[in-house]
BAFI-3210 file (N, C-alpha, C; in Angstrom, 3 decimals, decimal comma, padded with zeros to 6 digits):
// residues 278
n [1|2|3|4|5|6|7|8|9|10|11|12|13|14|15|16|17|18|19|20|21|22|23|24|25|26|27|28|29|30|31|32|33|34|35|36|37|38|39|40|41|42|43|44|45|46|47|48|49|50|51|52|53|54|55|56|57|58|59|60|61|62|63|64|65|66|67|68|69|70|71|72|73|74|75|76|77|78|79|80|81|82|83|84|85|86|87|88|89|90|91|92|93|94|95|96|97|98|99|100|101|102|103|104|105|106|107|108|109|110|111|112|113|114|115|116|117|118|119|120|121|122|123|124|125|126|127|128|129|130|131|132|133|134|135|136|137|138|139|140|141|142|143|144|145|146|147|148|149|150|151|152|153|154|155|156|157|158|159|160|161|162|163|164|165|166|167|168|169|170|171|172|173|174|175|176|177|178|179|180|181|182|183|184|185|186|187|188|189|190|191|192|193|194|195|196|197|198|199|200|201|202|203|204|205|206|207|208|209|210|211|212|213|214|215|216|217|218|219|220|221|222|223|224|225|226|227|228|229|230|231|232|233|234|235|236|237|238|239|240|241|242|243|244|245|246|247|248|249|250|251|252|253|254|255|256|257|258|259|260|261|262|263|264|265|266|267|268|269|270|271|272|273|274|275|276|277|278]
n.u [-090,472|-090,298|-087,812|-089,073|-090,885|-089,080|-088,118|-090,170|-090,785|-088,814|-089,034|-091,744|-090,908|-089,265|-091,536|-092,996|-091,550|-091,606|-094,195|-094,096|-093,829|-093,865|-095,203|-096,965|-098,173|-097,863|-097,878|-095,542|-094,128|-093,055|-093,635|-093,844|-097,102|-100,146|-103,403|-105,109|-104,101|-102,765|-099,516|-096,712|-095,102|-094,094|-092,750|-090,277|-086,545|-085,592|-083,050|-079,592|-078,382|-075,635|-076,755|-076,790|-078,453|-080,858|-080,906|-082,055|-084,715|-087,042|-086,502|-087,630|-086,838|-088,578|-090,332|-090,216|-091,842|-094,902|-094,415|-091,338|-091,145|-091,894|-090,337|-087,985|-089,262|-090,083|-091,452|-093,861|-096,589|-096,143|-095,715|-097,985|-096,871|-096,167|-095,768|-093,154|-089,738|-086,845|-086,234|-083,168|-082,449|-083,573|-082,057|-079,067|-077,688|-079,991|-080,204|-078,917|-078,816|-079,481|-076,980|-075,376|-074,185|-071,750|-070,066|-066,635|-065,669|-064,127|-064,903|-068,007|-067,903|-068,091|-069,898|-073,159|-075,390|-078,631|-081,224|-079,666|-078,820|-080,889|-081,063|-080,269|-077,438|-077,462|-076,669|-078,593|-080,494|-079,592|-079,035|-077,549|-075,077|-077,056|-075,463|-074,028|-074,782|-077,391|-078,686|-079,294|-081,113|-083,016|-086,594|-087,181|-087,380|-085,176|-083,433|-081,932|-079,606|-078,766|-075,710|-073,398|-070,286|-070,725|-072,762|-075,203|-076,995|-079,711|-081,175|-083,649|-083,905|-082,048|-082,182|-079,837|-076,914|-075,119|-072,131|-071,595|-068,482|-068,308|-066,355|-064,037|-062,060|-059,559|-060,512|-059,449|-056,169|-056,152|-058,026|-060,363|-061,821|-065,337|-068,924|-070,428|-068,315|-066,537|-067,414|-067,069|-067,874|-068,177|-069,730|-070,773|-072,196|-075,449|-075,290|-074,273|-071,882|-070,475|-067,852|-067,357|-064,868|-063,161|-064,950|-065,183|-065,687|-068,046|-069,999|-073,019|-074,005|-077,091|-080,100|-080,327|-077,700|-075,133|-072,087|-069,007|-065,665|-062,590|-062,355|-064,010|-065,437|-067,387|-069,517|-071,738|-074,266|-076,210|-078,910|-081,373|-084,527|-086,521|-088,864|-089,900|-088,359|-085,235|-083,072|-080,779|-077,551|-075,782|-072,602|-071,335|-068,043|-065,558|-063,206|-062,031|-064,025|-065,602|-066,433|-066,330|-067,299|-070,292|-073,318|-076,511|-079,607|-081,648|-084,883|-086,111|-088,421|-090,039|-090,818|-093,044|-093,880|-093,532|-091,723|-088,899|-088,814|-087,391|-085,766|-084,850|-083,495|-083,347|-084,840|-087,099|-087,211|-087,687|-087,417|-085,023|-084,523|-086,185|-085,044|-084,078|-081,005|-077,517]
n.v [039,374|038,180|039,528|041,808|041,865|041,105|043,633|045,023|044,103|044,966|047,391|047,708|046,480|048,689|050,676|049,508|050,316|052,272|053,020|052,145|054,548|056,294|058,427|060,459|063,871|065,016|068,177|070,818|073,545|076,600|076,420|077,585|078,124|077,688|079,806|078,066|076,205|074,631|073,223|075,207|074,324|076,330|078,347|080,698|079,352|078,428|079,652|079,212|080,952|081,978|082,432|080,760|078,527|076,383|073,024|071,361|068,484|066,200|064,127|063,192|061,200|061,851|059,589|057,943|058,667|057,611|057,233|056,922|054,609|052,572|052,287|051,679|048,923|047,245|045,382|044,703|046,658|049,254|050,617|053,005|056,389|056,658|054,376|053,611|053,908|056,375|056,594|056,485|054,776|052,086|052,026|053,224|054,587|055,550|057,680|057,344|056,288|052,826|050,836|052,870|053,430|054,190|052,684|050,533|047,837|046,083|045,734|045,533|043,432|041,845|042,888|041,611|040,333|040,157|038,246|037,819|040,099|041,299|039,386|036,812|037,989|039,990|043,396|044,402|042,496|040,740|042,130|043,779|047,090|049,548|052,046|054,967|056,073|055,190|055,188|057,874|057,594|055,890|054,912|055,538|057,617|060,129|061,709|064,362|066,943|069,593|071,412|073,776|073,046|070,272|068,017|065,832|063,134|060,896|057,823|056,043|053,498|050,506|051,547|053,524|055,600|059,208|061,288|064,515|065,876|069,438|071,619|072,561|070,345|068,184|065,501|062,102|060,601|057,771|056,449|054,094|051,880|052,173|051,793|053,713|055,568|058,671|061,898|065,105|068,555|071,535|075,253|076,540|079,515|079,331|076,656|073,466|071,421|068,418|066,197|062,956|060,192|057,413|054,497|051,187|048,471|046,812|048,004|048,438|050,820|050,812|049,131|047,365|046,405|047,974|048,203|049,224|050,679|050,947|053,103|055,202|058,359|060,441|063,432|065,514|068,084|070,143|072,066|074,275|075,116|075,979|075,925|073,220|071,653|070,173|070,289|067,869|067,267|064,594|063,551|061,010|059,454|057,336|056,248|053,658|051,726|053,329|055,223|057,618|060,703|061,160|062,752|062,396|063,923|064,820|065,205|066,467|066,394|067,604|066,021|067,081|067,296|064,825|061,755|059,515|056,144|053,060|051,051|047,349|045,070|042,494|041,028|038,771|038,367|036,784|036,008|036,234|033,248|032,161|034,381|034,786|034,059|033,232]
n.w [072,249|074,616|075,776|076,112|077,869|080,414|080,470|081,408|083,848|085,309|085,390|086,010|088,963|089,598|089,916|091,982|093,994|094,139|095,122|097,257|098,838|102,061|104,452|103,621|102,053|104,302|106,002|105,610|106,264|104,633|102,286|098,825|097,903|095,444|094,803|095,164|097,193|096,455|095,962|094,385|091,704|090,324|091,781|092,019|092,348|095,702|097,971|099,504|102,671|101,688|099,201|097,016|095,071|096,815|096,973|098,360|099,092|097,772|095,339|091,981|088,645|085,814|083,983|080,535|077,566|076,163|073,721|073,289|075,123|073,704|071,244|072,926|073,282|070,847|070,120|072,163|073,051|074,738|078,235|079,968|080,556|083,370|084,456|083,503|083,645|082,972|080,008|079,758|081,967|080,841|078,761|077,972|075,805|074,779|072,800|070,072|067,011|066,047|065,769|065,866|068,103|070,646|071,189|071,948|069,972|071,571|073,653|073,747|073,007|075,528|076,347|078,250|076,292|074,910|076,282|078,961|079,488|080,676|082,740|085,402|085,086|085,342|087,980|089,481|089,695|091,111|093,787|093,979|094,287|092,591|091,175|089,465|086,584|087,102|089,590|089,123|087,131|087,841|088,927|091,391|093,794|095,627|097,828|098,271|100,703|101,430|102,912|103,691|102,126|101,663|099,957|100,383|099,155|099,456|098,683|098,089|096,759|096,852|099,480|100,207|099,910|099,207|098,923|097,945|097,857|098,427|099,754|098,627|097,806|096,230|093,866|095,224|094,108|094,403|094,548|096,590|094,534|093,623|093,181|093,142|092,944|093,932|094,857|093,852|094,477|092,712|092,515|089,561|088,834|089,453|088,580|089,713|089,676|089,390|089,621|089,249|089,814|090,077|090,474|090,141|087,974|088,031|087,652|086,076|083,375|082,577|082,515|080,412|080,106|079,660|080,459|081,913|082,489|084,954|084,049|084,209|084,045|085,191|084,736|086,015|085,690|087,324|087,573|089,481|088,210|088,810|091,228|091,502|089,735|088,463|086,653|085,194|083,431|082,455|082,055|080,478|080,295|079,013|078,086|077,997|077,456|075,688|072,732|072,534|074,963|075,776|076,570|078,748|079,519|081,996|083,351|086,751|089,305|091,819|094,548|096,717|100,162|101,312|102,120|101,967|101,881|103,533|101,675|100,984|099,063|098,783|101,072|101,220|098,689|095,902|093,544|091,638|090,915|089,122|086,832|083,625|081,765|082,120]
ca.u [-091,514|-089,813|-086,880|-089,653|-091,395|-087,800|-087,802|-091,174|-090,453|-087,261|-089,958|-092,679|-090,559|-089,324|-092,893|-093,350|-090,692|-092,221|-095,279|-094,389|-093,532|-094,715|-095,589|-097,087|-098,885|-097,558|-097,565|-094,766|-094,130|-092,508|-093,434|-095,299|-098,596|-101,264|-104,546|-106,340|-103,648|-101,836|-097,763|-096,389|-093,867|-093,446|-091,918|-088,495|-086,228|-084,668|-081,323|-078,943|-077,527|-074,740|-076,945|-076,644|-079,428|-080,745|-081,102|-082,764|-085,913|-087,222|-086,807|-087,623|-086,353|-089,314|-090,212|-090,138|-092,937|-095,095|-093,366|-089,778|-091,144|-092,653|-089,138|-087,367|-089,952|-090,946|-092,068|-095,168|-097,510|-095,282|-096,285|-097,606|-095,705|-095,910|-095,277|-091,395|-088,764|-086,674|-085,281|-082,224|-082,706|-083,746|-080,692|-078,404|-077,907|-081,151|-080,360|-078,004|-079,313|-078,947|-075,657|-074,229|-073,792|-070,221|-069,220|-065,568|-065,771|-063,611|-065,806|-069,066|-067,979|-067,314|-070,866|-074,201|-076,438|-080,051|-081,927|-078,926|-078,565|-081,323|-081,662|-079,183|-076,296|-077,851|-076,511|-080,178|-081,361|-078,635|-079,534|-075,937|-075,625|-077,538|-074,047|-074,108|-075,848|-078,651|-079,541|-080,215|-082,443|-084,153|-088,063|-087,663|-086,793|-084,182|-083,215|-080,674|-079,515|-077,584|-075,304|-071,980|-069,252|-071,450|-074,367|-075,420|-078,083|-079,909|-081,666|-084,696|-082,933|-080,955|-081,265|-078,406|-076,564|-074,064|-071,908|-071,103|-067,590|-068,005|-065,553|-063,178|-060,919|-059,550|-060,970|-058,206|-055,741|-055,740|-059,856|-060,788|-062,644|-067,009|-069,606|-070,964|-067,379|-066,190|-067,969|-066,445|-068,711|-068,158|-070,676|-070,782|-073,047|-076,405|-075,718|-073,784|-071,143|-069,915|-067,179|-067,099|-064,348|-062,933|-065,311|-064,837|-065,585|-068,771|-071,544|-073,817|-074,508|-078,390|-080,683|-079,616|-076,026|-074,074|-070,751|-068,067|-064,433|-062,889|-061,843|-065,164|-065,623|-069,101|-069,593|-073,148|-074,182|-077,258|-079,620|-082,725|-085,040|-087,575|-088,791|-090,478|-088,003|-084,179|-082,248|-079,746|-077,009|-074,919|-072,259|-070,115|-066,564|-065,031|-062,402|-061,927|-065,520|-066,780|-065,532|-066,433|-068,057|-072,121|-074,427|-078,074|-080,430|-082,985|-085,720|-086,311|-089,581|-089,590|-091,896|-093,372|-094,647|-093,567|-089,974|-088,425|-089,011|-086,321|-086,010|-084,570|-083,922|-083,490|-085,924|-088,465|-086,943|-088,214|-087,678|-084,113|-084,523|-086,741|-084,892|-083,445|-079,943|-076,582]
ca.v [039,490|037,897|040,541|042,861|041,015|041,708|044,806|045,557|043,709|045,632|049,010|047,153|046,507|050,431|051,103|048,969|050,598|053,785|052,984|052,154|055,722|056,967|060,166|061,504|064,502|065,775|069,601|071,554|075,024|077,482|075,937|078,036|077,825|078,686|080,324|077,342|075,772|073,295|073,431|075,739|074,052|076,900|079,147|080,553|078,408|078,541|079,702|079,057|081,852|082,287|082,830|079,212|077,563|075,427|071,836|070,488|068,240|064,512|064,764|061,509|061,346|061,908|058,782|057,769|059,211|056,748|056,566|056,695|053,611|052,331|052,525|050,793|047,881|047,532|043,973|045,013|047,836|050,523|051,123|054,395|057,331|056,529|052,214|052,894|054,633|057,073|055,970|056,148|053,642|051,170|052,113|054,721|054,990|055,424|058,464|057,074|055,616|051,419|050,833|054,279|053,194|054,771|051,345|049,925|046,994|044,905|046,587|044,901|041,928|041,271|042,788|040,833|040,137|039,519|037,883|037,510|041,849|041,625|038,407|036,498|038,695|042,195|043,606|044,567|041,105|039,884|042,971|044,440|048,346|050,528|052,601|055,805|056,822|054,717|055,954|058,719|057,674|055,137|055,785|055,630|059,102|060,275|063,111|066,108|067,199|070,409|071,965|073,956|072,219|069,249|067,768|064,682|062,423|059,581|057,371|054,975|052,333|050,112|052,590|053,855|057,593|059,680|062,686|065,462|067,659|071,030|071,926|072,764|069,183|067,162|063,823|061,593|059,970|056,633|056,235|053,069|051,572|051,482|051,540|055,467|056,588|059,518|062,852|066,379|069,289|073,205|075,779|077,514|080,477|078,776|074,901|072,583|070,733|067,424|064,909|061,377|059,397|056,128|053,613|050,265|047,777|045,977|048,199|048,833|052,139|050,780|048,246|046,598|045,703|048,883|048,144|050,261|050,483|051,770|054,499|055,701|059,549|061,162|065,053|065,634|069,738|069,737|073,142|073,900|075,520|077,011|075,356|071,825|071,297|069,862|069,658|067,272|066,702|063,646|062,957|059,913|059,268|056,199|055,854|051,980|051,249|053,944|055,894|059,074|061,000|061,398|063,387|062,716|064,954|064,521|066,385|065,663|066,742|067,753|065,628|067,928|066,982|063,370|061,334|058,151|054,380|051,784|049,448|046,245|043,951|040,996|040,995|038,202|037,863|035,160|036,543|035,885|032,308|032,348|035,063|033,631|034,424|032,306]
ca.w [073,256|075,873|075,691|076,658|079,396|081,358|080,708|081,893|084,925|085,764|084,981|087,137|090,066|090,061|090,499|092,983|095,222|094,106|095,293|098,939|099,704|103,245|104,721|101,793|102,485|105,497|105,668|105,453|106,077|103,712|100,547|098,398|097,139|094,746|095,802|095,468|098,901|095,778|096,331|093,307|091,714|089,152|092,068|092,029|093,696|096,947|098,024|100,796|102,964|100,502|097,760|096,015|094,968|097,478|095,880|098,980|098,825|097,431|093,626|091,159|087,468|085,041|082,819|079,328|077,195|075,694|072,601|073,726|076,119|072,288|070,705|073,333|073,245|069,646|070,029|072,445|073,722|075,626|079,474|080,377|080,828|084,844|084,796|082,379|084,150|082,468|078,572|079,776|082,801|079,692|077,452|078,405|074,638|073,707|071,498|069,051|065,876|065,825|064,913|065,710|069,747|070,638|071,884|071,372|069,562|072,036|075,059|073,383|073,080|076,818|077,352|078,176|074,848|074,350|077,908|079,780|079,880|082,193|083,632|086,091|084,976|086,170|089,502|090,097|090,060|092,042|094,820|094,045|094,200|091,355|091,349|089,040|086,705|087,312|090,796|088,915|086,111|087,789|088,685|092,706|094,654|096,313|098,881|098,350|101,685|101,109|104,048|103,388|102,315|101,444|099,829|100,467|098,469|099,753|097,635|098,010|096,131|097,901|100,953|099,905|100,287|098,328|099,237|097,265|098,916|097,827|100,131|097,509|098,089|094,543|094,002|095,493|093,102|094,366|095,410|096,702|093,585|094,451|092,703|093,154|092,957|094,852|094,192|094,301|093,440|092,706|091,651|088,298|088,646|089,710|088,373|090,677|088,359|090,212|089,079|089,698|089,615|091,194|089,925|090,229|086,907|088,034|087,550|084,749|083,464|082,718|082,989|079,338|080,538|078,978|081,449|082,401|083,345|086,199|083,963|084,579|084,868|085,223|084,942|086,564|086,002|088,519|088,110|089,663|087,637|089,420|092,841|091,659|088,795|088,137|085,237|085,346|082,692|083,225|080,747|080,527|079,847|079,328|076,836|077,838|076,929|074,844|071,631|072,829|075,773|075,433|077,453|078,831|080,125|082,970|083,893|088,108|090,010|093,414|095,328|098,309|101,444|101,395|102,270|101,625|102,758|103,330|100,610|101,063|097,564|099,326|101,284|100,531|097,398|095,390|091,606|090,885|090,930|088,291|086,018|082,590|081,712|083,130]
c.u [-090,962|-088,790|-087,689|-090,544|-090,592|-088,042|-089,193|-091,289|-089,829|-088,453|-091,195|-091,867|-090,101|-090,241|-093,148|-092,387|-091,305|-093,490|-095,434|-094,075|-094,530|-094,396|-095,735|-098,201|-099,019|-097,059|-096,582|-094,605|-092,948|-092,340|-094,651|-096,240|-099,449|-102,164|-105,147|-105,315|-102,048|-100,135|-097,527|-095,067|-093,147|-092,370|-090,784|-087,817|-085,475|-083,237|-080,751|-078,722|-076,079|-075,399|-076,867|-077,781|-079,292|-081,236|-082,026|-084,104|-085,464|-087,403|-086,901|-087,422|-087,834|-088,851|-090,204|-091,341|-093,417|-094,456|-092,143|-089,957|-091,274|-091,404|-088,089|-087,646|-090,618|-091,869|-093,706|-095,625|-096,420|-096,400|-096,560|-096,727|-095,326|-095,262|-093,833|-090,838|-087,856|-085,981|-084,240|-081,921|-082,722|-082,182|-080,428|-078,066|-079,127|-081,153|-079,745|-078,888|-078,859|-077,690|-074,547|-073,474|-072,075|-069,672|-068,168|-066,092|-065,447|-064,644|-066,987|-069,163|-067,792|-068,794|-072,012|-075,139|-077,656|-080,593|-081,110|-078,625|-079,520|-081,959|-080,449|-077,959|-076,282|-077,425|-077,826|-080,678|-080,323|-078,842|-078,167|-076,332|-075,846|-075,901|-074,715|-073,919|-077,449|-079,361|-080,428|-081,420|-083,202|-085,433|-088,604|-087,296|-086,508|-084,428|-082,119|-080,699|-078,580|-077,089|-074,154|-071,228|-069,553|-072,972|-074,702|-076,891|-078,269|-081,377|-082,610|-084,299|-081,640|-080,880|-079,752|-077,991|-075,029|-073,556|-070,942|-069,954|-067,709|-067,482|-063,885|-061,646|-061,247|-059,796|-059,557|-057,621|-055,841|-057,229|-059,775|-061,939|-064,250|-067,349|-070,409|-069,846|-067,316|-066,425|-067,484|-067,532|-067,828|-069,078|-069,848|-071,845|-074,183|-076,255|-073,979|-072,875|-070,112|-069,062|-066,870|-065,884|-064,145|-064,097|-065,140|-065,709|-066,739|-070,240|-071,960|-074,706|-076,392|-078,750|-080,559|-078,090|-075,012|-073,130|-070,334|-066,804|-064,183|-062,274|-062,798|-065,268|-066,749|-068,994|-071,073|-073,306|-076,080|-077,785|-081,064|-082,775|-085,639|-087,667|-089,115|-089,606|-086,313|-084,143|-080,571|-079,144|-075,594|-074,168|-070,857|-069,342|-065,509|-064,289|-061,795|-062,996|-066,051|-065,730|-065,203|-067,139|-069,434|-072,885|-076,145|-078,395|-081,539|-083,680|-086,172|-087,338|-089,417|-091,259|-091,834|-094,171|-094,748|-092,196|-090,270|-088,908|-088,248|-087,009|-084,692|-084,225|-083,538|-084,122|-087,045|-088,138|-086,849|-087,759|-086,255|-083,526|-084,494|-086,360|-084,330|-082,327|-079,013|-076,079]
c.v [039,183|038,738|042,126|042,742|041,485|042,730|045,402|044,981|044,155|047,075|048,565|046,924|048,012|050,805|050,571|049,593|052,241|054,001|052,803|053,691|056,271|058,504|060,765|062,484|065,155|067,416|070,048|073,416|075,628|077,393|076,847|077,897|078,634|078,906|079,380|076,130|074,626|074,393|074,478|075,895|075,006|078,315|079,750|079,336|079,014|079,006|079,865|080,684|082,674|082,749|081,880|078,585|076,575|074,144|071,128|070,109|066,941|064,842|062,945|062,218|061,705|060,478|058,599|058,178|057,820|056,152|056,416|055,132|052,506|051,435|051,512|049,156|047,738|046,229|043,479|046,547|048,434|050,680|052,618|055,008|056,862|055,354|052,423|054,197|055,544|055,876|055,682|055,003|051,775|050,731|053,706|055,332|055,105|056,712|058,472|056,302|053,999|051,505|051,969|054,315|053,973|053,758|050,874|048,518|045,336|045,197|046,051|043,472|041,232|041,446|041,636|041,182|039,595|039,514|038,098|039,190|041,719|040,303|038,011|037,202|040,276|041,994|043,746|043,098|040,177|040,877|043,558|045,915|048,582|051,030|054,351|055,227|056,477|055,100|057,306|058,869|056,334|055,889|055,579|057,024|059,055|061,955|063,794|066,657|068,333|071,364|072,691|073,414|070,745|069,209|066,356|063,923|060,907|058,933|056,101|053,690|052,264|050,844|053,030|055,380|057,398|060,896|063,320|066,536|068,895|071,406|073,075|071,490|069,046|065,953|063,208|061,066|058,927|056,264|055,041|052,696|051,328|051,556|052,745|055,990|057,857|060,831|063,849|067,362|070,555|074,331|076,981|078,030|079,478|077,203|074,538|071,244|069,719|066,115|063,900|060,630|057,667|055,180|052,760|049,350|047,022|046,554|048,693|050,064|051,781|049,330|046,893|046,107|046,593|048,800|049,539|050,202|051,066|052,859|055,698|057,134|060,377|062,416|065,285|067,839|069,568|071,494|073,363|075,246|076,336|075,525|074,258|071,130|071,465|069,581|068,969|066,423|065,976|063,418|062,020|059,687|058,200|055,560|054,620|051,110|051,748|055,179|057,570|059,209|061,045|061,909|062,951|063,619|064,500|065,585|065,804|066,596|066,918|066,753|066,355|067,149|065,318|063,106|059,798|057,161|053,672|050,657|048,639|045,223|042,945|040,592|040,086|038,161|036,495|034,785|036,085|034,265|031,636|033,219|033,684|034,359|033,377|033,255]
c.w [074,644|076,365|076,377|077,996|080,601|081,464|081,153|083,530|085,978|085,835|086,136|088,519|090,402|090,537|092,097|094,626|095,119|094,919|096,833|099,835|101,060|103,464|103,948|103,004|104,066|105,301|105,927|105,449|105,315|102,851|100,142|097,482|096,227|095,266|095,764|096,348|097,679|096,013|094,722|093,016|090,465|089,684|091,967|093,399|094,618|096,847|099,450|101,402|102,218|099,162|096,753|096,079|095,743|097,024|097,023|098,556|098,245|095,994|093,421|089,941|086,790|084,233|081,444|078,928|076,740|074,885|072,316|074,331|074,569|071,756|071,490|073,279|072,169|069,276|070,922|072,759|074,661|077,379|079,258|080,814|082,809|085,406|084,454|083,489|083,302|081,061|078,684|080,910|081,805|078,997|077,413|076,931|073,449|072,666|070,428|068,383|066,190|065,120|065,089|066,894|069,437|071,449|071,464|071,475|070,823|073,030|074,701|073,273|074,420|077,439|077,615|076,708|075,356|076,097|079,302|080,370|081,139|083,170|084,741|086,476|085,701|087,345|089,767|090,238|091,110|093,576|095,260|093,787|092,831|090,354|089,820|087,220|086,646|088,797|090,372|087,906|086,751|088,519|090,394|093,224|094,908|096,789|099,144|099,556|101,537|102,213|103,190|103,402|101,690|100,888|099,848|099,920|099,348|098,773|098,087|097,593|096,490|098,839|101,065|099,763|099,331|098,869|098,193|097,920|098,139|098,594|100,038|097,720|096,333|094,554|094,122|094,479|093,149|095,084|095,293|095,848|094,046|093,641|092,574|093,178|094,119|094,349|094,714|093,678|093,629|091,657|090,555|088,288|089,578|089,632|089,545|089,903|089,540|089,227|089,654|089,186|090,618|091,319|089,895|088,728|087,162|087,599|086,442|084,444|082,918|082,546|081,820|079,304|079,879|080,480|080,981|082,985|084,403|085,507|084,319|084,574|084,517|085,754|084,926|087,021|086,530|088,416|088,380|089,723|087,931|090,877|092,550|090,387|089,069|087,191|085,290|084,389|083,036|082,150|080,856|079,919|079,985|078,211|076,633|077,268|075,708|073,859|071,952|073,953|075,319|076,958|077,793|079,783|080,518|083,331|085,418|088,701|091,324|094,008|096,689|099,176|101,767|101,622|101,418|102,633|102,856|102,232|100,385|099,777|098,209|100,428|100,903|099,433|096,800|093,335|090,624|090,354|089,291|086,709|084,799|082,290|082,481|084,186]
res [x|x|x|x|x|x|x|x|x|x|x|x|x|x|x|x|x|x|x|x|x|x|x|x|x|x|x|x|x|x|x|x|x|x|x|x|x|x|x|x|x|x|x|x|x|x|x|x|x|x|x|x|x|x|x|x|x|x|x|x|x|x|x|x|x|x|x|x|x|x|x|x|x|x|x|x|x|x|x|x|x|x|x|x|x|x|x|x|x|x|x|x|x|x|x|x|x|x|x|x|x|x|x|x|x|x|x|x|x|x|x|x|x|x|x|x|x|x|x|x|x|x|x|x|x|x|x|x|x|x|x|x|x|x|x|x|x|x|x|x|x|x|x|x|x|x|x|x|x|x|x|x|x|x|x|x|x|x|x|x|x|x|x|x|x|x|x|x|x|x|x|x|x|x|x|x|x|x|x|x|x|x|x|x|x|x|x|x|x|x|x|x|x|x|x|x|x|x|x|x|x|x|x|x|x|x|x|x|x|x|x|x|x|x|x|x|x|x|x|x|x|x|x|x|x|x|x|x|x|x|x|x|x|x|x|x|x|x|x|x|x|x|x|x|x|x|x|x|x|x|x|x|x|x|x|x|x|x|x|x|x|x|x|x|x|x|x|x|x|x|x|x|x|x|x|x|x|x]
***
């Protein structure tokens, strides 16, 4: 019970940053609509001058269904689909059977267990960066900025930004280790296939304490669907941590006619005091 308390906490504060969004509902021209004025996010999508899907716009992850939220928390009542953030935000391995995790043995034993995954020990409770791929499954929005040559993401959490070179440069050999790594993209047909490397060893691929080395390397294929819809498959590679690569899949919403808010985690922060974990 108490194991789930956290984690509804960690799912309750997402909201809560979700919830301060401004400028909602500011009109926009050249989005199109159905006859009765609503945005129609079943349009085709956009495309640059080149002919490349244009990715721009405020997208958020889609959350956990009830009973995915159920599954993760079997010890109480599941939040609605809107309160839990995506399954994988929870537990980036939430589709492996108990026991089947593709975790190296020595690599588990170094991680956080039980309270301590999300109490004291979390970068999130300490107001350290998100880092990849939790920017992208957690349940605040972010903003795709797409120019030639570049795409740049900025993200609600932690006010924080990302750039994508499509340029055609090679991820450097010797990247200064962060925490979002260093992103290269190049398109395949319509999807937008970006590799991350250069990683640094501190951040946690979700909100249950699944670590990461700096071998780190994240292959993110990014296509949009029609105009109010992303599909975004992220698949991680970490042969210091993990037995094998594994893939998830996001579904991302376009929020229209609204932006981002600065958010602050330390700020008036009163909560980590209080967490339990060493």
């Amino acid at each position: 019970m108490l194991q789930r308390n956290i984690f509804i906490l960690i799912a309750l504060s997402a909201m809560s940053a979700w919830a301060q969004d401004s400028w909602l509902n500011h009109p926009a021209a050249g989005i199109p609509r159905t006859k009765d004025g609503k945005v129609n996010l079943a349009a085709p999508a956009p495309r640059t001058a080149d002919g490349k899907p244009d990715l721009t716009g405020v997208w958020q992850s889609d959350g956990s269904s009830p009973e995915d939220a159920a599954k993760l928390q079997p010890n109480g009542n599941a939040l609605g689909e809107e309160g839990v953030p995506s399954k994988y935000f929870l537990n980036i391995l939430a589709d492996f059977k108990p026991g089947e995790e593709p975790v190296r043995p020595e690599a588990a034993a170094l991680m956080p267990h039980g309270i301590a995954a999300s109490g004291k020990a979390s970068p999130l409770t300490n107001c350290l960066p998100a880092g990849l791929p939790l920017l992208e499954t957690y349940s605040t929005p972010h903003k795709i900025l797409q120019s030639p040559g570049l795409v740049a993401i900025l993200y609600e959490t932690d006010t924080t930004f990302r750039q994508i070179f499509t340029d055609g440069r090679k991820p450097p050999e010797d990247a200064l280790p962060t925490w979002s790594g260093y992103s290269t993209g190049k398109w395949d047909g319509d999807t937008l296939v970006v590799d991350v490397t250069g990683f640094n060893d501190r951040g946690w691929l979700d909100a249950r304490g699944h670590t990461h080395s700096e071998a780190l390397h994240i292959t993110e294929r990014v296509h949009r669907l029609d105009f109010g819809h992303l599909e975004v498959d992220i698949t991680v590679n970490d042969p210091k941590t993990y037995t094998k690569p594994f893939t998830i899949k996001l579904m991302q919403r376009l929020r229209p006619e609204t932006d981002l808010i600065e958010f602050v985690c330390a700020e008036n922060e009163k909560d980590a005091a209080h967490m339990l974990g060493k």
